[in-house]
C-alpha positions as CSV (number, residue, x, y, z in Angstrom):
1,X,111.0,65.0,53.5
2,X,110.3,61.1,53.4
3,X,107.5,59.4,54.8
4,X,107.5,55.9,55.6
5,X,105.2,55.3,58.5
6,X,102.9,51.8,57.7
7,X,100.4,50.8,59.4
8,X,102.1,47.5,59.9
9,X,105.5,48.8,61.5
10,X,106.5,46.8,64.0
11,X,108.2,49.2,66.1
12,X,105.4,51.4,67.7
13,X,108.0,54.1,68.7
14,X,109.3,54.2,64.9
15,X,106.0,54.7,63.6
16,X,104.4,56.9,66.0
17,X,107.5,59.4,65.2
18,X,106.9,58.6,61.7
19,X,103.3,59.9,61.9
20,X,104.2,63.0,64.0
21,X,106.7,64.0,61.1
22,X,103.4,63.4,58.4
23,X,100.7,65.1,60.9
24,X,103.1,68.2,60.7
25,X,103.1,68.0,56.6
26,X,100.3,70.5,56.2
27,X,100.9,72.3,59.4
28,X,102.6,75.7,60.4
29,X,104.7,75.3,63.8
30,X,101.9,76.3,66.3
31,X,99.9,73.2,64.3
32,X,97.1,75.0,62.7
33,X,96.6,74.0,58.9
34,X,98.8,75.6,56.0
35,X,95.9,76.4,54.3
36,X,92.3,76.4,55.1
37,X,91.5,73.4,52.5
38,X,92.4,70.4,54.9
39,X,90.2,68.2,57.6
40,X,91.8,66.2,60.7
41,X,89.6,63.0,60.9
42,X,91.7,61.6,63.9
43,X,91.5,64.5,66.5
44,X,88.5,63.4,68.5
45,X,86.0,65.3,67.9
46,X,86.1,65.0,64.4
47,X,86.1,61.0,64.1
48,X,82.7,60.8,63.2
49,X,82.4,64.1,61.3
50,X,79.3,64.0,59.2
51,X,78.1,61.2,60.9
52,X,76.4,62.8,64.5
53,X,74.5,65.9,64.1
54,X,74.7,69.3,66.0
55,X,72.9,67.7,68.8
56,X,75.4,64.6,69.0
57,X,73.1,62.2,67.4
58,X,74.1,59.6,65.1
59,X,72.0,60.2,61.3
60,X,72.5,58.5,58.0
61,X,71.8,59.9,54.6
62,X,67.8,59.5,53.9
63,X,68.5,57.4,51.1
64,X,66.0,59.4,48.8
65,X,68.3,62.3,48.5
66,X,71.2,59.6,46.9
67,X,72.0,60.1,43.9
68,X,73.6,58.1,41.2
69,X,75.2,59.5,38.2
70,X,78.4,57.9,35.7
71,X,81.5,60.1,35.0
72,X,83.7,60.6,32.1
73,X,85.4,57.1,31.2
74,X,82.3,55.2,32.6
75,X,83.2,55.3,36.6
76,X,79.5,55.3,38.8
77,X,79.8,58.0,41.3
78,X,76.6,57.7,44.2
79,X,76.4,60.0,47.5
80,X,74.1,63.1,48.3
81,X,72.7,64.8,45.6
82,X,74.6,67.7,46.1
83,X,77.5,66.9,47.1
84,X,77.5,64.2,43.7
85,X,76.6,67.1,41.7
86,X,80.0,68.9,43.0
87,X,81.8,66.1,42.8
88,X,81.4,66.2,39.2
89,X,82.2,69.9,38.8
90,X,85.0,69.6,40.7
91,X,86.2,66.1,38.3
92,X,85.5,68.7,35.4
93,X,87.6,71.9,36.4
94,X,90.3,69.8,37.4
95,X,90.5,68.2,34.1
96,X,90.1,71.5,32.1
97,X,93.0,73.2,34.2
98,X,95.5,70.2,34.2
99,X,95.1,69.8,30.6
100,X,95.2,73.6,29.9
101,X,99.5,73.7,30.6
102,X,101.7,72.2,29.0
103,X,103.4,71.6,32.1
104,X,101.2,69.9,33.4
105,X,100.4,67.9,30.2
106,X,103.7,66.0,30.6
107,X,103.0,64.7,33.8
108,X,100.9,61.3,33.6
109,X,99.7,61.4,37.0
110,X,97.8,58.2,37.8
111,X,95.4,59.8,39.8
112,X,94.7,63.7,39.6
113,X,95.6,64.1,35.9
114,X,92.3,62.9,34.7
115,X,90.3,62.4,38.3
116,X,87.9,59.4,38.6
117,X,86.5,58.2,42.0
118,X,87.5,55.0,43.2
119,X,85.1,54.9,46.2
120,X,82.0,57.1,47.2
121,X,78.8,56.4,49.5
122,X,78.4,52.9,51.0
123,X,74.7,52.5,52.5
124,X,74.4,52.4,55.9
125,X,72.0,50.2,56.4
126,X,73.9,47.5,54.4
127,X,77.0,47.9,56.4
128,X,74.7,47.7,59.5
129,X,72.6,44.5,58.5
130,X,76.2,42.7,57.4
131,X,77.6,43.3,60.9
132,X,74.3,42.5,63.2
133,X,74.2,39.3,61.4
134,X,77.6,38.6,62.4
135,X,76.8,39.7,65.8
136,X,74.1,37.5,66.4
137,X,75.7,34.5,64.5
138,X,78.5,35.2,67.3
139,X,75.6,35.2,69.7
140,X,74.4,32.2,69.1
141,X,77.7,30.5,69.1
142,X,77.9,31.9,72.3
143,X,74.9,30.0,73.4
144,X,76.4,26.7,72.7
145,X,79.8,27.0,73.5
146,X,78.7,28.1,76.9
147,X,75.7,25.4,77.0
148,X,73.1,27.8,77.8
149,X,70.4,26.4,75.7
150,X,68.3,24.9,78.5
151,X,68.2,28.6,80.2
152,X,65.9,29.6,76.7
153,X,62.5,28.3,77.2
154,X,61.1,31.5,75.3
155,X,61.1,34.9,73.9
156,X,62.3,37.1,76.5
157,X,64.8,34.7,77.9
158,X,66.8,34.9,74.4
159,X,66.7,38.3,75.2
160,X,68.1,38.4,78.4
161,X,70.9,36.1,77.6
162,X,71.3,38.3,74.7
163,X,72.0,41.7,77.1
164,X,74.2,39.6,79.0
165,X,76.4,38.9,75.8
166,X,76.7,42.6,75.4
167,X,77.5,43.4,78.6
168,X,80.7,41.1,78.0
169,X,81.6,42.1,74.6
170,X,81.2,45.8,75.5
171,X,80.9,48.8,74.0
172,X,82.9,48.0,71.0
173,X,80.3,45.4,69.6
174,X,76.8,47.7,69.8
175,X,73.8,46.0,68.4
176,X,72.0,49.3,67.9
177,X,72.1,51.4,64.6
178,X,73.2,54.7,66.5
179,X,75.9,52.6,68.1
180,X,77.2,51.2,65.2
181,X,77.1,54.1,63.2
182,X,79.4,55.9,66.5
183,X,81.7,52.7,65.7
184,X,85.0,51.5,64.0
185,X,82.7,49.3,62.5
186,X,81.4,52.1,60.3
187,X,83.9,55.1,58.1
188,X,82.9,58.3,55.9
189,X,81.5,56.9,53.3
190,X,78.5,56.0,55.2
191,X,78.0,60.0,55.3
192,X,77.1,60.4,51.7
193,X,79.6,63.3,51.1
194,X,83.0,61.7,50.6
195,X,84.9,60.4,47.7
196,X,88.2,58.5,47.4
197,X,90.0,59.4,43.7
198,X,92.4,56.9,44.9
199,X,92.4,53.3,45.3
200,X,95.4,53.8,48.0
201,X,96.0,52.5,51.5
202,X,95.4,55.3,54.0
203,X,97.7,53.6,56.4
204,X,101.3,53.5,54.2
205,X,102.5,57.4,54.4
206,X,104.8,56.4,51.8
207,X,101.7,56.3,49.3
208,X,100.8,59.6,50.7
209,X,104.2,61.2,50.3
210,X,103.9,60.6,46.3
211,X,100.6,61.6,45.9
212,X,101.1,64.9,47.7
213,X,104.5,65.3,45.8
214,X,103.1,65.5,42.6
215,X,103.1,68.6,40.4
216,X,99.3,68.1,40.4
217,X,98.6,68.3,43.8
218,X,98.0,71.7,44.6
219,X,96.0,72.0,41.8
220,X,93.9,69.4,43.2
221,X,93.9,70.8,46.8
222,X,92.7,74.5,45.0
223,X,89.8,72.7,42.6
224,X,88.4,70.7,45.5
225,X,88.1,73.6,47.7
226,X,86.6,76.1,45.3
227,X,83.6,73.1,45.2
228,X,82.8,72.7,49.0
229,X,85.6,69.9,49.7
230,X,88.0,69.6,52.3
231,X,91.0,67.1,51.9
232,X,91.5,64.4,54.6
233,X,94.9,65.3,56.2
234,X,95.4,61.9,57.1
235,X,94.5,60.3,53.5
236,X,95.0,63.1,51.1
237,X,93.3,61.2,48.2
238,X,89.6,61.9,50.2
239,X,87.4,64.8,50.1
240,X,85.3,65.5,52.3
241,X,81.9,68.2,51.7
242,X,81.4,70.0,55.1
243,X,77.0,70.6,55.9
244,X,78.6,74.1,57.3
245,X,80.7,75.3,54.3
246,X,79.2,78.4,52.5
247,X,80.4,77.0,49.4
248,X,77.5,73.7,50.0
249,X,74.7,75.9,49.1
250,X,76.0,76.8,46.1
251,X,75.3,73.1,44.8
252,X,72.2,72.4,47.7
253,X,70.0,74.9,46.5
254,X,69.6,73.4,43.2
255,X,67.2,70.8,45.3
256,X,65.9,73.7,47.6
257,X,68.0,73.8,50.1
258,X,69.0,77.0,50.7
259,X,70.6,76.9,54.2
260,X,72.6,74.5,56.7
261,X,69.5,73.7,58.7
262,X,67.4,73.0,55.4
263,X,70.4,70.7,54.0
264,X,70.7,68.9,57.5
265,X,66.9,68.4,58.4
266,X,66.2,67.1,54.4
267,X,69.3,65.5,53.5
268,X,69.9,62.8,56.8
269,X,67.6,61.5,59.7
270,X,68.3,60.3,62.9
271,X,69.4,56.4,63.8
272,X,67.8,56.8,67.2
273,X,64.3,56.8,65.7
274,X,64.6,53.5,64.0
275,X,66.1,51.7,67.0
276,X,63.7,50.1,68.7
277,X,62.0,48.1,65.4
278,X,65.5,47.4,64.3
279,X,65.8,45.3,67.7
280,X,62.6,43.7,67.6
281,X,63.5,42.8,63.9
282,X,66.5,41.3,64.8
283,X,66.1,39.8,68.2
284,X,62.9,37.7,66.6
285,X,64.5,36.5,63.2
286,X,67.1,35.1,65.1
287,X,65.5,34.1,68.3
288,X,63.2,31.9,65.2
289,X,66.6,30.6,63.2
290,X,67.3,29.7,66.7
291,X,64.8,27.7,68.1
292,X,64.1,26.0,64.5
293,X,67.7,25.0,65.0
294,X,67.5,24.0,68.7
295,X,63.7,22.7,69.2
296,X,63.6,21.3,72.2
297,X,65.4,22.7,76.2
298,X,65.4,19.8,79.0
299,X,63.7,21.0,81.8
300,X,63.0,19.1,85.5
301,X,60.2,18.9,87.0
302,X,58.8,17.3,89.7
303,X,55.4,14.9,88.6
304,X,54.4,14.6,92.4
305,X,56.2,11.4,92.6
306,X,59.9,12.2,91.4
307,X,62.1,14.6,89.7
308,X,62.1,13.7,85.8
309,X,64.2,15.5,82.7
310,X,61.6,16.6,79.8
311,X,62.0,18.2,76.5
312,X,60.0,20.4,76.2
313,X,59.7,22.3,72.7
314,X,60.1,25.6,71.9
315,X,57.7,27.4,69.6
316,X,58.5,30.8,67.1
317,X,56.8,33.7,67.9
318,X,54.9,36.0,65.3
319,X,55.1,39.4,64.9
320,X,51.5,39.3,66.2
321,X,52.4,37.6,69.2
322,X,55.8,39.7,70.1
323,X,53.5,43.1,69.9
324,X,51.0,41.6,72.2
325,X,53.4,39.8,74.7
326,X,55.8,42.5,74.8
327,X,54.2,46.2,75.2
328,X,56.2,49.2,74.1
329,X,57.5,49.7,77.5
330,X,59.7,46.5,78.0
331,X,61.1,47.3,74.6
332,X,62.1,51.6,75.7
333,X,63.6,49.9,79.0
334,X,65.3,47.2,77.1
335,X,66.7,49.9,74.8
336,X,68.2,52.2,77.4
337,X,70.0,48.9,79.4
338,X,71.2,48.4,75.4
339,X,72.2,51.8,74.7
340,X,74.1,52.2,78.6
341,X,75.7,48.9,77.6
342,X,76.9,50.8,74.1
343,X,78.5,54.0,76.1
344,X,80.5,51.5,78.2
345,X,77.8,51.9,81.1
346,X,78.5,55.6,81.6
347,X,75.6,55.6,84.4
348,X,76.0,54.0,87.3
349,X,73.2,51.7,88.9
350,X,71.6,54.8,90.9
351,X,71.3,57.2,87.9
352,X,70.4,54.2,85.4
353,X,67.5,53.3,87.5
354,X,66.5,57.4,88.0
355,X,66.7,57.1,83.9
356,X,63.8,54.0,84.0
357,X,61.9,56.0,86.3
358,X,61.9,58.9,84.5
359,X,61.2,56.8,80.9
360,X,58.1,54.8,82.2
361,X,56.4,58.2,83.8
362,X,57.0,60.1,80.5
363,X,55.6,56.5,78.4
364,X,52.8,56.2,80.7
365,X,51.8,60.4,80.7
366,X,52.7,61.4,77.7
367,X,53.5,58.6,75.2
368,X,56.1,56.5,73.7
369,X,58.1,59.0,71.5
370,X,58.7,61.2,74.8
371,X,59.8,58.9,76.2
372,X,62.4,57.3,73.7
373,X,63.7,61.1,73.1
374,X,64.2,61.4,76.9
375,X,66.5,58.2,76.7
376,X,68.3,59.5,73.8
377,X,69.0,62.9,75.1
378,X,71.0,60.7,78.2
379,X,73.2,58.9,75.8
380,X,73.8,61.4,72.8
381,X,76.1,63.7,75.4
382,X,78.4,61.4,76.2
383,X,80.2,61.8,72.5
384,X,80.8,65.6,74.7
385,X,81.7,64.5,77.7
386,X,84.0,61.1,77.1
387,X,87.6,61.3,78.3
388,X,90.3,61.7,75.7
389,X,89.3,64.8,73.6
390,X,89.8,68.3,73.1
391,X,86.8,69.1,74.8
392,X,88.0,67.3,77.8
393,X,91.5,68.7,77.6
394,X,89.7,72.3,77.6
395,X,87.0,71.0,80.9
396,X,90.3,70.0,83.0
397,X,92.6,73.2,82.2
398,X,89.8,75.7,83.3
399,X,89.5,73.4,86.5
400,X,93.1,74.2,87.2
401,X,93.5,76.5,89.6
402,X,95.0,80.0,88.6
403,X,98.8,80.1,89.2
């Protein structure tokens, strides 16, 4: 069967039955998978697989566990220990049996003849600190288009004229780390446990349809599973390591960790924890590049006599000073208005303001990390409860009454 579905079709209707015909490439007829060796990255609740944790929290790798190591032919592989070390096993069967047939020998496959990786782990945090700076660069464009800059006479104005940029960009531009890495703006790679052996564009099915045509493949498909990978249904030249597979351990434990809960709880950390000093990082560096930019607001006043215009100039603010002029609380409250903002405002005002009740009790008799995992336990549901997925689907069948 051909394949010639492209991302850049201009008939929707051609390429959405284009894609049904590739979705059912691997399938039987009741849609479940062939063979047990395959991932769906675009069903819902699988989009950000490896990237949220059992308890729907975005995590990154903890970038002590990345490894970096050079394959045959001089190619630099980096991602999870583990998951490199297989990576490398698997490059190394799958040489071995596709040059063990002479078959096999006359087929100068480009890619899975002699398997190198193209791409592997992109850190996080780089991603992250290249797309807040474009953010706030928007941000501040923002400022002048709109000719707000007399409404910034300090610190906690920027801010507020900053939540008020979110709340009309929406949920697609977050400026937290958990948002982004719940985002478009973030893929796979960020996870540590994936690998591309093909420099290929995932949206042209016609690439797809050789690559999974080759003599090769299966081979492929067999080597990668027997070493903890899954293949990406929809871009067969990724694999994928599952945290759940058996197989994992087999290559985990040679760092200790000798179950799912050891490799998760070691291997990646939560974004949530890191929020809060990632805001205050960026809000000051570019509420400074800011004012050193725009030194002076105009401001009236009224000297007893008449109503005058002033400049007035603005002044940066230490690290010293933010700490002491703005107290942990007005930074928890400003992170839940910024993390409602992220999940398209999934609480209305009456529940949001039960939320910053509830925070500022648990700050004030308990302390501050209570109180930031109450807000986080809010928000990390909705990846559960939001419209459009299977679990959804499921929630609204069993509400249908019994025919």
């Amino acid at each position: 069967m051909e394949y010639k579905g492209k991302n850049t079709s201009r008939s929707l209707k051609f390429l959405f039955q284009e894609r049904a015909k590739w979705f059912n490439h691997f399938r039987n007829e009741d849609g479940s998978f062939v063979e047990n060796s395959y991932i769906e990255m675009n069903i819902f609740e699988r989009v950000f697989f490896q990237r949220i944790n059992g308890r729907f929290e975005s995590i990154i790798p903890d970038p002590n566990q990345i490894k970096y190591a050079t394959l045959a032919g001089g190619k630099q592989v980096q991602g999870l220990n583990f998951a490199v070390d297989a990576f490398k096993k698997f490059a190394s069967d799958l040489n071995n049996i596709n040059s063990s047939g002479d078959s096999f020998k006359e087929q100068n496959h480009p890619y899975l003849l002699t398997p190198i990786v193209y791409q592997s782990y992109i850190p996080p945090e780089n991603e992250y600190k290249y797309y807040y700076n474009k953010l706030m660069q928007d941000f501040t464009s923002y400022i002048k288009t709109n000719k707000l800059h007399s409404s910034i006479a300090q610190f906690g104005d920027f801010v507020n004229l900053f939540v008020s940029f979110l709340k009309q960009k929406g949920s697609k531009f977050p400026i937290t780390f958990t948002g982004w890495q719940k985002s478009s703006n973030s893929n796979i790679f960020t996870s540590g446990l994936a690998f591309s052996i093909a420099p290929l564009n995932c949206g042209d099915d016609t690439k797809k349809e050789e690559f999974v045509n080759s003599g090769l493949f299966q081979n492929y498909v067999q080597t990668a599973n027997q070493n903890g990978f899954f293949i990406m249904a929809g871009c067969p030249w990724i694999m994928v390591m599952s945290t759940d597979s058996a197989k994992t351990i087999d290559f985990s434990s040679e760092y200790d960790l000798n179950s799912k809960s050891a490799i998760k709880s070691v291997s990646f950390k939560s974004t949530y924890l890191e929020d809060i000093s990632n805001i205050k990082y960026i809000l000051r560096l570019y509420y400074n590049i800011y004012i050193n930019k725009y030194n002076y607001y105009k401001d009236i006043i009224y000297n007893g006599k008449k109503t005058i215009q002033k400049n007035i100039q603005r002044q940066e603010i230490s690290k010293e000073e933010l700490n002491s002029q703005y107290d942990d609380l007005y930074w928890l409250l400003l992170y839940n208005e910024i993390r409602n903002i992220e999940e398209d405002m999934m609480f209305n005002k009456a529940e949001f303001e039960v939320i910053k009740k509830k925070a500022t009790f648990f700050h004030k008799k308990l302390d501050n990390e209570t109180a930031l995992g109450y807000i986080n336990d809010q928000y990390r549901f909705s990846y559960v409860y939001k419209s459009g997925g299977v679990n959804d689907y499921l929630r609204k069948r069993n509400q249908q009454p019994e025919e």
